[in-house]
Every structure is written in structure tokens, then in C-alpha cells.
Backbone as a ProteinNet text record, in pm:
[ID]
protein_1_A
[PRIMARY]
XXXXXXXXXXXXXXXXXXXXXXXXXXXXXXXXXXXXXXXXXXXXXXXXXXXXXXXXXXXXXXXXXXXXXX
[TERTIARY]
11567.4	11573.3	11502.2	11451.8	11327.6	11271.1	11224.9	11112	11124	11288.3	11363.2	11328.8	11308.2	11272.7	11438.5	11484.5	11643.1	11610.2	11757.9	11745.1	11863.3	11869	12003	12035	12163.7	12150.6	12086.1	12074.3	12002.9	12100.1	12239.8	12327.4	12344.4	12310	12368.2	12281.4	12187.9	12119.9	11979.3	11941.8	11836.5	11883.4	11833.1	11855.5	11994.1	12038.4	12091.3	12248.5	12318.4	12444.6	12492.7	12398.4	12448.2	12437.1	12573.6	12532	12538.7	12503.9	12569.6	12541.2	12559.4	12520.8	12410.7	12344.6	12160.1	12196.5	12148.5	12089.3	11942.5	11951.7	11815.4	11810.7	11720.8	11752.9	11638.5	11715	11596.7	11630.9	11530.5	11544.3	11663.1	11723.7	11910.8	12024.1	11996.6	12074.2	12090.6	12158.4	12216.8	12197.3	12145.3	12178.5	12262.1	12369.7	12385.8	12385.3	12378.7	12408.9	12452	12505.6	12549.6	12378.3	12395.4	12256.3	12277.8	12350.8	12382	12415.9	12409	12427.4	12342.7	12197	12180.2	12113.1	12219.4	12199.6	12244.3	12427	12488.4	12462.7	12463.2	12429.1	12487.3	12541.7	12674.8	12537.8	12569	12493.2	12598.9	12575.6	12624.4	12513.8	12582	12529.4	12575.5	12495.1	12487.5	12605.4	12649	12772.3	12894.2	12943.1	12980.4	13036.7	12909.7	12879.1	12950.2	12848.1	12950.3	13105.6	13154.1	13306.6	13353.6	13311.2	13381.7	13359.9	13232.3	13229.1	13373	13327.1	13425	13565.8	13607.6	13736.9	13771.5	13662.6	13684.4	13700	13597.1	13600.8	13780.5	13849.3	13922.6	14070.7	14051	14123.1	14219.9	14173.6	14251.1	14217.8	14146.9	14179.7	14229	14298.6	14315.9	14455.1	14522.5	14643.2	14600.9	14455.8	14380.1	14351.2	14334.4	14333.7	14436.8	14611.5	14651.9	14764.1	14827.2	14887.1	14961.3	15021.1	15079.7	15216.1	15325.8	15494.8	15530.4	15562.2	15645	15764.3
10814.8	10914	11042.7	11037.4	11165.2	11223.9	11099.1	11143.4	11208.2	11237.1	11254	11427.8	11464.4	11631.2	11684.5	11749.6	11791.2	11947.1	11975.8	12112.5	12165.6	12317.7	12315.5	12453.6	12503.7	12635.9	12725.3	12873.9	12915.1	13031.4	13029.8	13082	13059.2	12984.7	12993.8	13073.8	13108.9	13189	13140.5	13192.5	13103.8	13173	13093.1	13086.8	13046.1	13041.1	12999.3	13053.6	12962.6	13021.6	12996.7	12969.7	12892.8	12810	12746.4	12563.3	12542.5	12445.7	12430.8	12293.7	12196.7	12101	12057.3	11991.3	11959.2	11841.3	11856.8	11723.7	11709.6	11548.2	11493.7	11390.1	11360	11275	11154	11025.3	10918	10751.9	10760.2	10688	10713.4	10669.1	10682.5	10721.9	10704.1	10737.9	10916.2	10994.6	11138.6	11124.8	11175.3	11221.4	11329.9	11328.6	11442	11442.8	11594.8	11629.9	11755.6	11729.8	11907.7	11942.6	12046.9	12109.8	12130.5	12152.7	12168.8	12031.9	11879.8	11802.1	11696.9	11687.6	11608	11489.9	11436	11306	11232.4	11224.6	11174.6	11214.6	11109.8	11086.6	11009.8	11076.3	11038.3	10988.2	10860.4	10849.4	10790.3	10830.1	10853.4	10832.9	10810.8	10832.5	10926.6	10990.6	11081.6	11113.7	10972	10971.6	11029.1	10966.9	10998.9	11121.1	11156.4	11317.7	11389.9	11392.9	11457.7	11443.7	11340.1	11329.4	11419.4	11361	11452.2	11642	11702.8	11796.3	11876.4	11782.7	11865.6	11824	11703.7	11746.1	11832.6	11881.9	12027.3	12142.1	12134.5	12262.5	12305.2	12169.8	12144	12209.2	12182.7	12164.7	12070.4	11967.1	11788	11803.6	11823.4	11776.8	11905.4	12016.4	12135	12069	11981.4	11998.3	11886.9	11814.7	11789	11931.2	11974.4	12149	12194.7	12167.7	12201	12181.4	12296.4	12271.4	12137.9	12071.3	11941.6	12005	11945	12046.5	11958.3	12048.2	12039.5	11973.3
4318.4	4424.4	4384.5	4300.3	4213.2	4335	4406.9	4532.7	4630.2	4664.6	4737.2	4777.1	4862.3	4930.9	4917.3	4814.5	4790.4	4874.6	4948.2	4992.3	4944.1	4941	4944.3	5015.5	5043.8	5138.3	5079.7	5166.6	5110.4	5103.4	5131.9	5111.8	4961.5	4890.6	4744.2	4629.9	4685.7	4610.9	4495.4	4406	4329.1	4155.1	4093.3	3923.8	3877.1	3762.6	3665.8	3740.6	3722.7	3789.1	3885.3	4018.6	4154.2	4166.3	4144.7	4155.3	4317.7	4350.1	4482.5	4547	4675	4660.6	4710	4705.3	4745.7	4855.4	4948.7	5058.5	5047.5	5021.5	5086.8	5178.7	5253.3	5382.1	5282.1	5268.4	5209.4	5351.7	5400.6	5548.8	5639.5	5655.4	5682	5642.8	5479.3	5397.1	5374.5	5390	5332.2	5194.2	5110.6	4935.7	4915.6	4836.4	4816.5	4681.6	4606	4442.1	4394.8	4301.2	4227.6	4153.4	4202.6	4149.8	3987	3968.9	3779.6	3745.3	3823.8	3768.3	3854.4	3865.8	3963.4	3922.7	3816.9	3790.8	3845.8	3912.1	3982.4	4141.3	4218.2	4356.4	4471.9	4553.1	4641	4736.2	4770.5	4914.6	5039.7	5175.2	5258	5400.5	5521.9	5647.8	5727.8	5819.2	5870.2	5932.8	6015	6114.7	5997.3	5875.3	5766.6	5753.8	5691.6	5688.2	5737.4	5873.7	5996.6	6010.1	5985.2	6020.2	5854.7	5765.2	5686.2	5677.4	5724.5	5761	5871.5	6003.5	6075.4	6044.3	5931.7	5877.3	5787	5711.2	5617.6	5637.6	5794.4	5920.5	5994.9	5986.5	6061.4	5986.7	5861.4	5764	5753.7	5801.8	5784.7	5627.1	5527.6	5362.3	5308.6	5411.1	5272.9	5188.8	5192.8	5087.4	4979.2	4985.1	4869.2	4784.9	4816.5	4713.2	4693.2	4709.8	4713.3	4578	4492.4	4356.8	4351.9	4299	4286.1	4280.5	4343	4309.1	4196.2	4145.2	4007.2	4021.1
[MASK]
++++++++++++++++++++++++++++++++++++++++++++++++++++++++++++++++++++++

């Protein structure tokens, strides 16, 4: 996926320090990667994507972030 056109916002800024995550579009497939690590590579479809977006928007996964009770 070398070949791959990676973007990433442009909200995260540039140099050493902002990681953030990269999309590339390779036919159908979504790429995604950690910019400080973009060896590993989540691939995904668009429809995908989207659903997990507007469940993060939604906050359907916030108590995945959430402390574990003791």
C-alpha cells in the first residue's frame, strides 16, 4: 500500500509530534494509519467507515473510553 495517496487532516498540524490518522482511498477499499506508525493498516469500506464515524459522532462507543469500575 506504499502507492497509496495517504491524507491526513489538516487540523493536525505538520512535524514531529502530531500524530494523527492518515486515509487513503485504494479502489474501494478505505486505508487507514497512525502517522507515527504507518506500518500497520486497518482496511475498511466506505459504508463501514461511515457507520463507525456517525457512531463516534453519536457517542454510541463513549463507555469504550470509559475507566473500568473497580
Amino acid at each position: 500500500m506504499s502507492e497509496a495517496n495517504w491524507r491526513k487532516s489538516s487540523y493536525s498540524g505538520a512535524g514531529d509530534g502530531n500524530s494523527c490518522i492518515e486515509l487513503a482511498l485504494i479502489g474501494t477499499t478505505v486505508a487507514l494509519r497512525e502517522s507515527d506508525d504507518p506500518r500497520t493498516i486497518l482496511a475498511t469500506t466506505p459504508v463501514k467507515l461511515g457507520a463507525l464515524l456517525r457512531s463516534i459522532k453519536a457517542g454510541e462507543l463513549d463507555h469504550l473510553a470509559a475507566a473500568p469500575e473497580a
